[in-house]
N, C-alpha and C positions, 0 to 999 in steps of 0.2 A: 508642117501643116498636114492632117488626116482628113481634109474636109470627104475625100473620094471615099476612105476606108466607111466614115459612116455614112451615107447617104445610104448603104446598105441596110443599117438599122432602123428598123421603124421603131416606134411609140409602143407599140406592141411589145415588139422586141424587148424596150428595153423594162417594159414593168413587169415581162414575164422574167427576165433576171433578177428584177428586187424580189421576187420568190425567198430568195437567201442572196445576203449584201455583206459583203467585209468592210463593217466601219472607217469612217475613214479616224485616223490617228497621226498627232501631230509626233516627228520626227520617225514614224515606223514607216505609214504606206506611202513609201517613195514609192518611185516608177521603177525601182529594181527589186523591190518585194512586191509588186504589182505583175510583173512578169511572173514572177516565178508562181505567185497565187495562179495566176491563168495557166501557166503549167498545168497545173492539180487540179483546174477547173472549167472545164470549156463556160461555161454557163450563168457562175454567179459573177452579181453587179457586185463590180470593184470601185472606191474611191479613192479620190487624191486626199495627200492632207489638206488642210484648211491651209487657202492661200487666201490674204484679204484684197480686196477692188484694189485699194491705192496699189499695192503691189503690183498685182497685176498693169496696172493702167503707165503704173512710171517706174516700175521693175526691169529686170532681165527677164522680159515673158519665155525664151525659148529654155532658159533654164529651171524656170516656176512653172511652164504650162508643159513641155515638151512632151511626149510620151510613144514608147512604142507603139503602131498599128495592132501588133498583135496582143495588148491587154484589151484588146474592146470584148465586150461592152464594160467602157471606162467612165465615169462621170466625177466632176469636178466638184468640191463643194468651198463657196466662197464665204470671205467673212464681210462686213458690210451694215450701214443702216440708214446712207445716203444713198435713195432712188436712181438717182443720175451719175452715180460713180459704180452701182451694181449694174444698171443697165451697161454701161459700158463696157467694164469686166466682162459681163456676161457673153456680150457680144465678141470682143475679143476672145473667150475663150470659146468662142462656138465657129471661130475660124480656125481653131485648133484639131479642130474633130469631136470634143468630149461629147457623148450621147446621152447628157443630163448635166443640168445646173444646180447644184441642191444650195440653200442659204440655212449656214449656221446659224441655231435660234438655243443652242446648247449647250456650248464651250463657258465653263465659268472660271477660268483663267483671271486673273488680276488683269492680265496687259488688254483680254479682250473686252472685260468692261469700261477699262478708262477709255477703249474705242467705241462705246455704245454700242456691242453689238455681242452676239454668244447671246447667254442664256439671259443677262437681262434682258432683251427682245420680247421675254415670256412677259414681260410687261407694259408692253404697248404693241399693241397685235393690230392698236390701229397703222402703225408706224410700218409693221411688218407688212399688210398688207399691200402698202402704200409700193413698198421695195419690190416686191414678186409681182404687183400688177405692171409696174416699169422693166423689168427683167421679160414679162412673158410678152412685152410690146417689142421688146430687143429681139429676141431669136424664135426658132422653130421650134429647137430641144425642148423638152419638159424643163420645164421649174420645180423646186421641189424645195420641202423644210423637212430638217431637223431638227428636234427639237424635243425637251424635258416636259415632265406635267406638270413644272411650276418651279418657282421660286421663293425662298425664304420664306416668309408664315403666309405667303397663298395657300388659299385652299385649292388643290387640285381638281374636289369633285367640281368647282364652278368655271376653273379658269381655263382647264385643260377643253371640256367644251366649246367654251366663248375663244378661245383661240382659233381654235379647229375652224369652226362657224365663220369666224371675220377673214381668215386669211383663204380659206376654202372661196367663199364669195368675190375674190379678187383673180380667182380661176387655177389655185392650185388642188390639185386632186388628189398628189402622192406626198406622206407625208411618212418619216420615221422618228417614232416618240419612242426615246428614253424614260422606263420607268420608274425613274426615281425624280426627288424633285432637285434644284442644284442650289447648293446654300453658298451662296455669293460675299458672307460678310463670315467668319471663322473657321470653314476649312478650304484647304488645298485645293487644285486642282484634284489630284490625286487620293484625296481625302472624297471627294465628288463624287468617285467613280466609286465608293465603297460602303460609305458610312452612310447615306442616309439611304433608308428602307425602300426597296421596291415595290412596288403597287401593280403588279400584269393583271390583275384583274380590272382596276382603272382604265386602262389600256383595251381591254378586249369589250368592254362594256362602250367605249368609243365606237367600235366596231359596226355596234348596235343601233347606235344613236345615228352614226355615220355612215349604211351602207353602201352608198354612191362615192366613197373614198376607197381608194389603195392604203389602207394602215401597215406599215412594218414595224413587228414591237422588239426593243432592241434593249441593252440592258443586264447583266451577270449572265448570259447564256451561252451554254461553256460545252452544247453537244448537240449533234444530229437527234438524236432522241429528244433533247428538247424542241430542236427547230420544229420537228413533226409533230409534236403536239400542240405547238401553234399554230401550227398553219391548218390540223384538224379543229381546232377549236374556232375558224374563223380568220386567222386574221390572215389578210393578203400576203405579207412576206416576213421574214424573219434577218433583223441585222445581227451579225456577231463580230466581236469587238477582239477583245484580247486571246477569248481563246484560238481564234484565228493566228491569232500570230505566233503565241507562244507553242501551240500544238497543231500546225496547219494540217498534218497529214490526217488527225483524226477528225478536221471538221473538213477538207475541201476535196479529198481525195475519193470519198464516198459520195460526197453531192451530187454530180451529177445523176448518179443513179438512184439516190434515196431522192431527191428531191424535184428532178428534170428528167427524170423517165429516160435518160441517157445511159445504157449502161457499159459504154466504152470508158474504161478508165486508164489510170496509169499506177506503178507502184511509186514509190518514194526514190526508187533508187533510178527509175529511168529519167525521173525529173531531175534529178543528178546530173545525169548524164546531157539532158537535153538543155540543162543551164549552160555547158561548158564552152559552148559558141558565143553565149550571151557573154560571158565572160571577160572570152578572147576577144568581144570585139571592145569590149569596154576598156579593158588594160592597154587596147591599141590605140586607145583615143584619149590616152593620157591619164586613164580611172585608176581606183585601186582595188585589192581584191575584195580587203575587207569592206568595202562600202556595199558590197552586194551579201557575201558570205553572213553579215549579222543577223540578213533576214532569215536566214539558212539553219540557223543553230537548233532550232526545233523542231526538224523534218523528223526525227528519228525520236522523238520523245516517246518513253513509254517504252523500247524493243531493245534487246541486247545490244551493246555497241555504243550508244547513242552518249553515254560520256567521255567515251571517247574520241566520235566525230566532233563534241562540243572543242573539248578537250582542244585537238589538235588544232581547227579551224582558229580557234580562240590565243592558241600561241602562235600561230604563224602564217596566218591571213594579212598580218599587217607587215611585216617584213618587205624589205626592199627586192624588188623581182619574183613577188609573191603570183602564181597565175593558176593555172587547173590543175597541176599538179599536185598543191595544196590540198584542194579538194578532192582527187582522185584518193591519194593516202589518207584524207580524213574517213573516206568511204570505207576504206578496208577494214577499218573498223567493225563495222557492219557486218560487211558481208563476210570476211574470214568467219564471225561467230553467226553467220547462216546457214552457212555450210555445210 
């Protein structure tokens, strides 16, 4: 339990971190690429993956909710379409410490519609509102939606409003829309996140319509340079998804200064260094390397070395009595050619 660690956070706090949010992503933002993101970043709002109510409610919560103290400001985003099973989740998970509840309205996964819940959501925003007005009776933390600007032959320009509109009036304020719409009957998941066309101007035009909301527009947004020009353009905060993970040092290791006026940073390589504790204490508590080190493979994207940090991590991360030493020699890579 972190209830102590956030009590420090206020409301404030934590919308002034959706400024810039590392999506949350199902099997990447564990709790051990969640550390190491806050490594690289005092400042931006971090998520869990999508854990759903039942889960939680009749799960292993300490293994589905646990999390370091030091990832805050951490928030949790649940999956869900029964009122009375998200309050509850919610609750429990607000004895956990998370400093936000977001409810998935976007996920268009197969497993998550035959749950009623993910991006079909986009379809009954009466139902939606129904869920977050039960959630914001359950706890303190902010409630919060995720969510697409529509589904399959929706029109966005109508729907994405009337959402906003119904689910705002049941007292959520922060919301972060994916701009694209999520086509639930012919492609992938994966397919989702590619193929159908983005719309940010959709998105910023909410803005307008919406100015007593927090908007975070989220969506292909693969650099600081872009973040910045959303957020001059209006919109409250900026989510990013994969570029975050696949190339964390060029989106999180500059934020706090481009984005939070913070200009204390760190290089990649001392984040290296300061993983190796987390590490050791993980291998001592029965972990393995590679369950941390996958997050890890992108630190060095883009700079001499870095296929060979992949490289090395990638052979011998999983090996039996694998521990920082792994990592120390994946490093050298690096830095011999910095030399």
């Amino acid at each position: 339990m972190h209830t102590e660690e956030t009590k420090n956070l206020t409301k404030s706090d934590v919308c002034r971190a959706s400024r810039l949010s590392v999506a949350p992503m199902m099997d990447w933002t564990d709790r051990h690429c969640r550390y190491l993101h806050r490594l690289m970043s005092r400042h931006t709002l971090l998520y869990t993956e999508m854990v759903t109510a039942p889960a939680i409610i009749h799960g292993d919560r300490d293994r589905l909710l646990g999390f370091d103290a030091a990832e805050h400001p951490v928030a949790l985003q649940v999956g869900g379409s029964d009122p009375a099973q998200l309050a509850e989740a919610a609750r429990i998970a607000e004895g956990y410490g998370y400093a936000e509840i977001n409810l998935n309205c976007g996920c268009p996964s197969d497993r998550v519609q035959s749950g009623s819940f993910g991006a079909v959501l986009m379809e009954t925003p009466a139902v939606v509102a129904e869920c977050v007005a039960a959630m914001r009776a359950a706890v303190d933390v902010p409630v919060t939606v995720k969510c697409r600007i529509g589904v399959d032959d929706q029109d966005p320009q109508a729907v994405l409003p009337d959402f906003l509109s119904r689910v705002s009036a049941a007292g959520v304020d922060r919301f972060s829309v994916h701009a694209r719409k999520a086509w639930l009957q012919g492609l992938s998941p994966k397919e989702n996140r590619d193929v159908p066309p983005l719309d940010y101007d959709l998105v910023l035009q909410m803005k307008g319509l919406f100015p007593h909301l927090h908007l975070s527009i989220n969506g292909g947004i693969e650099t600081l340079d872009q973040a910045e020009v959303f957020l001059i353009k209006g919109m409250d905060g900026v989510m990013i998804g994969r570029a975050a993970y696949h190339t964390p040092s060029a989106v999180l290791l500059d934020a706090d200064a481009r984005i939070f006026d913070d200009p204390t940073g760190r290089s990649a390589e001392e984040v290296v260094h300061l993983m190796l504790p987390y590490i050791d204490n993980h291998i001592a508590a029965g972990g393995r390397l590679g369950q941390i080190t996958r997050h890890m493979l992108g630190l060095f994207q883009g700079r001499p070395g870095a296929r060979g940090w992949r490289r090395h991590l990638s052979e011998n991360a999983h090996t039996d009595g694998a521990g920082p030493e792994v990592v120390l020699a994946a490093l050298e890579n690096v830095t011999r050619l910095a030399a």
